[in-house]
C-alpha positions in Angstrom: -24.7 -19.2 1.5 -22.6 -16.9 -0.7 -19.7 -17.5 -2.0 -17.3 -15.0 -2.9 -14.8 -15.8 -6.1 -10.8 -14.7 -6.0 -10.4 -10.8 -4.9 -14.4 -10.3 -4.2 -16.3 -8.6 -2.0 -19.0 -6.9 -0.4 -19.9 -2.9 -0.4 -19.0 -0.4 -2.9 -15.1 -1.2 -4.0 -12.4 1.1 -4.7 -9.7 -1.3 -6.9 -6.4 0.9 -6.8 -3.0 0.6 -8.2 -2.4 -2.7 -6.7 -4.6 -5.4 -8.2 -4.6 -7.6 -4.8 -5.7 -4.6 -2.7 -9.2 -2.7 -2.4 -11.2 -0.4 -0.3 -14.6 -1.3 0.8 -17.0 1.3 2.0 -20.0 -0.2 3.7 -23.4 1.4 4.2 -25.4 2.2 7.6 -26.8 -0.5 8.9 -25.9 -3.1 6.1 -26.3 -6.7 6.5 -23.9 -9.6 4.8 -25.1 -12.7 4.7 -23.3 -15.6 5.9 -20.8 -16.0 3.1 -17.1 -17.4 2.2 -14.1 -16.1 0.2 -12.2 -18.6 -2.3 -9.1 -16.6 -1.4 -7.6 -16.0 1.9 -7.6 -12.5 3.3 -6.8 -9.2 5.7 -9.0 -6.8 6.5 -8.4 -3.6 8.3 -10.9 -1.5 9.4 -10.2 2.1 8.7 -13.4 3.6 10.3 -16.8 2.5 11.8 -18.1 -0.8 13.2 -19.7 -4.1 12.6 -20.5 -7.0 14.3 -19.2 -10.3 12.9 -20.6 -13.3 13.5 -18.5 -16.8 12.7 -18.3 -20.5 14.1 -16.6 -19.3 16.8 -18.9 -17.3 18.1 -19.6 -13.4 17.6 -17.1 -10.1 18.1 -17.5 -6.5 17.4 -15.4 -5.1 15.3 -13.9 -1.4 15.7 -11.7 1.0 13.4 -8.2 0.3 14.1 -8.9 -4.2 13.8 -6.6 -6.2 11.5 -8.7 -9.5 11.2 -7.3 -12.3 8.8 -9.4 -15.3 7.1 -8.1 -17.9 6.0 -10.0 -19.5 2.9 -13.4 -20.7 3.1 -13.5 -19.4 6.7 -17.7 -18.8 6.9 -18.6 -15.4 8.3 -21.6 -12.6 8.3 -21.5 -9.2 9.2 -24.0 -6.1 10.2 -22.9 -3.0 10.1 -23.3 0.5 12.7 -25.0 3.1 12.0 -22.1 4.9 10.6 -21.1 2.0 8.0 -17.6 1.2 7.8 -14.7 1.7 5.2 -12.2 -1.4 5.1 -8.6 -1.9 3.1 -8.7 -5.5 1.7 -5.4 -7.6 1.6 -6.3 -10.6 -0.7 -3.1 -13.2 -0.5 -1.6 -15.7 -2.0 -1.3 -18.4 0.5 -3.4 -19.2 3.0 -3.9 -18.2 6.8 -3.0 -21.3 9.4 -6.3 -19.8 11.5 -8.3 -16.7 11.8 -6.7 -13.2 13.4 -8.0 -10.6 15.3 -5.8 -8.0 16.6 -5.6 -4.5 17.4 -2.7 -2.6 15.1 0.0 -0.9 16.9 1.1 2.1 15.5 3.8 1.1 13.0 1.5 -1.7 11.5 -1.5 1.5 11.3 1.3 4.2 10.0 1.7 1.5 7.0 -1.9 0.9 6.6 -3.1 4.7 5.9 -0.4 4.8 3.8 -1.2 2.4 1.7 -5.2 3.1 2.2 -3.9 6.4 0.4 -2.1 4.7 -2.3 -4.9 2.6 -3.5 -7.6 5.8 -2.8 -5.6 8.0 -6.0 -6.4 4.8 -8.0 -4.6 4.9 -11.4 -2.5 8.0 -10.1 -0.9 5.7 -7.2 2.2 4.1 -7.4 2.5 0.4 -7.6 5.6 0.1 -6.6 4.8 2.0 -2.8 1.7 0.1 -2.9 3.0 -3.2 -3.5 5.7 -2.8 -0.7 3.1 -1.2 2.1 1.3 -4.5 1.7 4.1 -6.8 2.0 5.4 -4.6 5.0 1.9 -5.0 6.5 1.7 -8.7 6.1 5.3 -9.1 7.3 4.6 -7.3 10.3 1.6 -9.5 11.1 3.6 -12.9 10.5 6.9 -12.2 12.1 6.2 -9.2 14.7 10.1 -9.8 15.8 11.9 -10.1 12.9 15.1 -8.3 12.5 16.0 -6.2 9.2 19.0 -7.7 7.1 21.3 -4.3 6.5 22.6 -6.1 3.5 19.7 -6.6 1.7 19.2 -2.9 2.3 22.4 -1.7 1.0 21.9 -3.5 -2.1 18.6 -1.8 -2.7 20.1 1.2 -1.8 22.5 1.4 -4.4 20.0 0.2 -7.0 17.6 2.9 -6.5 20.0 5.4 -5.5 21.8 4.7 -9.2 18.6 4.7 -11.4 15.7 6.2 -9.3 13.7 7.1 -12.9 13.7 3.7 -13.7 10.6 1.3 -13.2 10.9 -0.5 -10.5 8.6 -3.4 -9.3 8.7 -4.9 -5.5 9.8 -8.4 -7.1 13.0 -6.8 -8.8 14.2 -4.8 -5.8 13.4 -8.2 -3.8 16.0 -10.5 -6.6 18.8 -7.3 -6.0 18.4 -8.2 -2.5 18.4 -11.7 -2.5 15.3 -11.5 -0.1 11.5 -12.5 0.2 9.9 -9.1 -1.0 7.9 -8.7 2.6 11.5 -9.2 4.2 13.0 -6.5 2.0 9.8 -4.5 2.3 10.0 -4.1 6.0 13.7 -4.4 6.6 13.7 -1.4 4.3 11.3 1.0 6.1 13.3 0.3 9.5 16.6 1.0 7.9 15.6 4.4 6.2 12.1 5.2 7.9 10.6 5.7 4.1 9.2 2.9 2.2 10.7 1.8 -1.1 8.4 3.6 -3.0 8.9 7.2 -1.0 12.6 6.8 -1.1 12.3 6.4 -4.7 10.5 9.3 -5.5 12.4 11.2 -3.1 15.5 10.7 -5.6 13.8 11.1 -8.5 12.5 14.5 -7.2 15.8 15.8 -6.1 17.6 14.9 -9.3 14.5 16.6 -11.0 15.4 19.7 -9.2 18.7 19.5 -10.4 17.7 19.6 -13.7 15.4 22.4 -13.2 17.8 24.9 -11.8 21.2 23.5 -14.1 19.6 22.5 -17.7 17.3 23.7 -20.6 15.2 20.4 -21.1 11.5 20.7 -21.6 9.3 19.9 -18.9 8.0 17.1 -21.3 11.4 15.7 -22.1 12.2 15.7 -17.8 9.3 14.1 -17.4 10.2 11.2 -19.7 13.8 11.4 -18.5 13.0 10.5 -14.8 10.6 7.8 -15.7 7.4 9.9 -14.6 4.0 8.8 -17.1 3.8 12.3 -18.4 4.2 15.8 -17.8 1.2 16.4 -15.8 2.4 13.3 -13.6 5.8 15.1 -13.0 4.0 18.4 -12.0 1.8 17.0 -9.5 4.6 15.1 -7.5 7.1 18.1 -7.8 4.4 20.7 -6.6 3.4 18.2 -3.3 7.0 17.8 -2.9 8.2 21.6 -3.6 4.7 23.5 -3.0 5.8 25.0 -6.8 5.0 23.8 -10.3 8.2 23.0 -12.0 8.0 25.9 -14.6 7.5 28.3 -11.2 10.9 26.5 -9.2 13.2 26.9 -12.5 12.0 30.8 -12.9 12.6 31.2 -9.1 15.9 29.4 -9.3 17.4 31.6 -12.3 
């Protein structure tokens, strides 16, 4: 039997911005052998289908599945004829049992996002990436839970004060005084962005600001708003403003 070490796993994998999630693409008609992870683990299915056989018996497995394994849970798959492409949660505690449940469609709106995140690979942002999975993994612990507005406000004000600055999950979740999956999904009900949209939402509008009022280069803007480099800055400002930079300050003088 295989065994799989910490953040392993079959198929061809896609390691993002976030170290503790991947995509897996799978190939028609692949087989896994019976095998076990060393870490616990979500995976979502984004597209295809397998069947998955376990001690429990055997289930077939559809795009649109959240199924959870706890550590050491023993489990082989075969694959349709289509393959399949999964987003791999790897976790830092372990699951109480196995999970297999359908995602509703805040929990799949959270899931392509974040599918999305770790598909740009060193272009995605860590800090949308890293709150998309704890929203995810909130969701699927406490379906119920209620937001804390305070917490909220607090991280409000933190990233509505210094959007350029860079931010991780954990130091949003010490401002608000909150387990970062709590803050993570308190957040996204409160605003209806997740902490890493809101911030760049900022960032972009006090970029335009800039444009249309100062002289700065496009290179010292760039460092002033916290972006990696120039080029970084001009792809976010043209998929948020369909215009390069240098085309939005000509227009706007």
């Amino acid at each position: 039997m295989a065994a799989l070490h910490i953040g392993e796993t079959f198929g061809q994998v896609i390691s993002g911005c976030s170290g503790d999630v991947t995509l897996s693409r799978h190939g028609a008609d692949e087989i896994l052998p019976l095998h076990e992870h060393a870490q616990a683990y979500v995976c979502v299915v984004l597209a295809g289908t397998f069947a998955e056989r376990d001690p429990r018996g055997q289930a077939q497995r559809k795009a649109g599945e959240v199924i959870g394994h706890p550590q050491g849970d023993r489990h082989a798959d075969v694959f349709g004829p289509g393959g399949a492409l999964c987003l791999n949660l790897y976790l830092d505690h372990d699951l109480a049992a196995a999970i297999a449940r359908r995602a509703e469609p805040d929990l799949a709106r959270s899931v392509n996002e974040l599918a999305a995140e770790i598909a740009k690979g060193p272009f995605g942002d860590p800090l949308s990436a890293g709150a998309l999975a704890a929203e995810i993994l909130d969701r699927l612990h406490r379906p119920n839970a209620d937001p804390d507005p305070d917490c909220v406000a607090r991280v409000l004000e933190a990233l509505d004060d210094a959007p350029e600055a860079t931010w991780r999950l954990a130091d949003l979740a010490d401002i608000a005084r909150r387990h970062p999956s709590h803050l993570a999904r308190a957040f996204r009900r409160r605003t209806g962005l997740t902490l890493g949209a809101y911030r760049r939402r900022r960032r972009l509008v006090r970029l335009c600001l800039d444009l249309r009022l100062g002289r700065a280069s496009l290179a010292s803007l760039a460092l002033d708003h916290g972006y990696a480099d120039q080029a970084h800055m001009s792809r976010e400002f043209r998929a948020f403003a369909g215009v390069s930079p240098n085309a939005y300050r000509r227009a706007a003088r």
